[in-house]
C-alpha positions in Angstrom: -10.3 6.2 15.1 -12.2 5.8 12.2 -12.4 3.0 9.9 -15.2 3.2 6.9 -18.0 0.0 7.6 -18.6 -0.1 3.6 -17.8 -3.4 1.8 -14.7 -4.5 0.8 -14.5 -6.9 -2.1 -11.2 -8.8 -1.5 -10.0 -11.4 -4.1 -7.0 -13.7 -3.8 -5.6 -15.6 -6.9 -1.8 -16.9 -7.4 -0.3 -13.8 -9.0 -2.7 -11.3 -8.1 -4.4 -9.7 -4.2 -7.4 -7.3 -5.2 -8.4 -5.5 -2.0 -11.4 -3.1 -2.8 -9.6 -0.9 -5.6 -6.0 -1.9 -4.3 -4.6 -4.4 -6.0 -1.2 -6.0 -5.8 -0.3 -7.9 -8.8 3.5 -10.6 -8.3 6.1 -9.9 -11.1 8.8 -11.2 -9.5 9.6 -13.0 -6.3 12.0 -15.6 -7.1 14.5 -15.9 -8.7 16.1 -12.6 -7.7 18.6 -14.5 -5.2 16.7 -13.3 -2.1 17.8 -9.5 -3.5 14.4 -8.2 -4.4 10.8 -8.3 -5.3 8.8 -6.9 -8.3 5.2 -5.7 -7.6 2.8 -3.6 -9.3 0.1 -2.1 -7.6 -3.1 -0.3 -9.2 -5.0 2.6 -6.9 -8.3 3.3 -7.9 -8.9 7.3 -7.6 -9.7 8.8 -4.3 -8.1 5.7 -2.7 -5.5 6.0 0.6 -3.3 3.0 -0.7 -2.2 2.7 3.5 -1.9 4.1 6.9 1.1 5.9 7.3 3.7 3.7 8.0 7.6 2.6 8.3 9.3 -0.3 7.8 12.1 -1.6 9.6 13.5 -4.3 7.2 12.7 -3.1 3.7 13.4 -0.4 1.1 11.1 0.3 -1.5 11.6 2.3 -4.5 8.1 3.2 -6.6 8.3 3.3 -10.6 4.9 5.4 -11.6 3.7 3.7 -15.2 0.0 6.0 -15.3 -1.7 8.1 -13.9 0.1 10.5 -10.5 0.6 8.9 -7.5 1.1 11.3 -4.4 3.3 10.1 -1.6 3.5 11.5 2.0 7.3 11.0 3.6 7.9 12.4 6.9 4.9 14.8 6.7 6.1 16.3 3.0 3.5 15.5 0.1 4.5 15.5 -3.4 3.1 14.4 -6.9 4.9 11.7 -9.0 3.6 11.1 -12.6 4.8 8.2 -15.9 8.1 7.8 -15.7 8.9 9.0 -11.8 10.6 7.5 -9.2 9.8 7.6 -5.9 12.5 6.0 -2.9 10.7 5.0 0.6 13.7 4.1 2.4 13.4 2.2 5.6 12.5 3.7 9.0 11.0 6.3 6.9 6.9 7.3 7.4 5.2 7.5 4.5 2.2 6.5 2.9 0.6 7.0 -0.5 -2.7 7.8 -2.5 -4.6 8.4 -6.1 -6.0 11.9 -5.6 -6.4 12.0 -9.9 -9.5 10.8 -11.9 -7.9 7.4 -13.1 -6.2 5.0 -12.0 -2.9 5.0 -10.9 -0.4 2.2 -12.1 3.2 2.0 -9.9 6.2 -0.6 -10.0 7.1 -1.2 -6.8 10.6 -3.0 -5.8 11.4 -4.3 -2.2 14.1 -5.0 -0.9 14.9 -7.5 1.1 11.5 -9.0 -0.8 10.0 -10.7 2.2 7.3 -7.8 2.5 5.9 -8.6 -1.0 4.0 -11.5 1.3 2.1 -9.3 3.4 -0.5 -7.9 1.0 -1.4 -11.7 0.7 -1.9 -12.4 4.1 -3.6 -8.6 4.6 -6.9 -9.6 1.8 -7.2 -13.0 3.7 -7.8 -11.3 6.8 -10.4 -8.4 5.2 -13.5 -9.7 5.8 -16.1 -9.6 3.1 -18.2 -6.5 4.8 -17.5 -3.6 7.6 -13.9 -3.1 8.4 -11.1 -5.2 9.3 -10.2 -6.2 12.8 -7.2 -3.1 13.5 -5.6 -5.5 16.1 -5.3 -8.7 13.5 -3.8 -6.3 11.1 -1.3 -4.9 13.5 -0.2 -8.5 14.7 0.3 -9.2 10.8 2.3 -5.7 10.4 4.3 -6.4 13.5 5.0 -9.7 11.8 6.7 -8.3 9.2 8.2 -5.3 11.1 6.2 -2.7 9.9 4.8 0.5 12.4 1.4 1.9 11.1 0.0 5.2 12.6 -4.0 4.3 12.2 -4.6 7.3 14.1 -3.9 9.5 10.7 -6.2 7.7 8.8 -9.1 10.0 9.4 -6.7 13.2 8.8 -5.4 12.2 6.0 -8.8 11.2 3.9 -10.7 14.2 5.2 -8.2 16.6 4.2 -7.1 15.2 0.7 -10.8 13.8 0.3 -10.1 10.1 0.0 -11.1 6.7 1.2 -9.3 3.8 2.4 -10.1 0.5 0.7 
């Protein structure tokens, strides 16, 4: 498998995980009563947002603000644009990208919102150059019950043309 060795600027604050041109940015966490998180996410164009994945805690449902977001479910890829909604159930594969010339703006809800966590603890462990260690990062996905197919990296970005990070 191959992972790209370019830089990847990662930046951590309190409300807001930039990884490269992925960022995460915490609406709401608490004060939901354990129901739910409130995330946006921004992709930069050409960007793989993640491997294909599935979770096996969480639901998420995606709220596209700008821009068209393309999500893969269970081999299937359509386009969401402003105003779209876009359900990744649980036990589901998916995955999702910015194949547009702008950036792509999505609400994201999870639920149970224990997940919301795991794009914090994913930028501490990108280190500043080459790529991330694929092992740490499926010990922290395992953490948090979530399956990634790495293999279909390299598939995916050569036959939509994107990059991951």
């Amino acid at each position: 498998m191959s992972v790209p060795t370019g830089a990847i600027p990662v930046s951590v604050t309190a409300d807001r995980v930039q990884i490269g041109g992925f960022a995460t940015a915490y609406l709401a966490e608490d004060g939901t009563g354990g129901a739910y998180a409130l995330i946006e996410h921004t992709l930069a164009p050409g960007l793989l947002g993640a491997p294909p994945h599935r979770h096996a805690r969480e639901d998420e449902l995606s709220y596209v603000l700008e821009g068209t977001l393309t999500v893969w479910r269970d081999g299937a890829v359509a386009e969401a644009g402003p105003g779209a909604v876009v359900r990744k159930p649980r036990g589901e594969w998916h995955t999702f990208w910015n194949s547009g010339p702008g950036p792509v703006r999505f609400l994201e809800v999870i639920s149970p919102p224990a997940f919301a966590g795991y794009f914090r603890e994913l930028a501490a462990l990108m280190p500043a150059r080459g790529a991330p260690d694929l092992a740490t990062v499926a010990a922290l996905a395992g953490r948090y019950g979530l399956e990634m197919d790495f293999a279909a990296i390299g598939p995916l970005t050569e036959r939509y043309g994107l990059r991951l990070g």
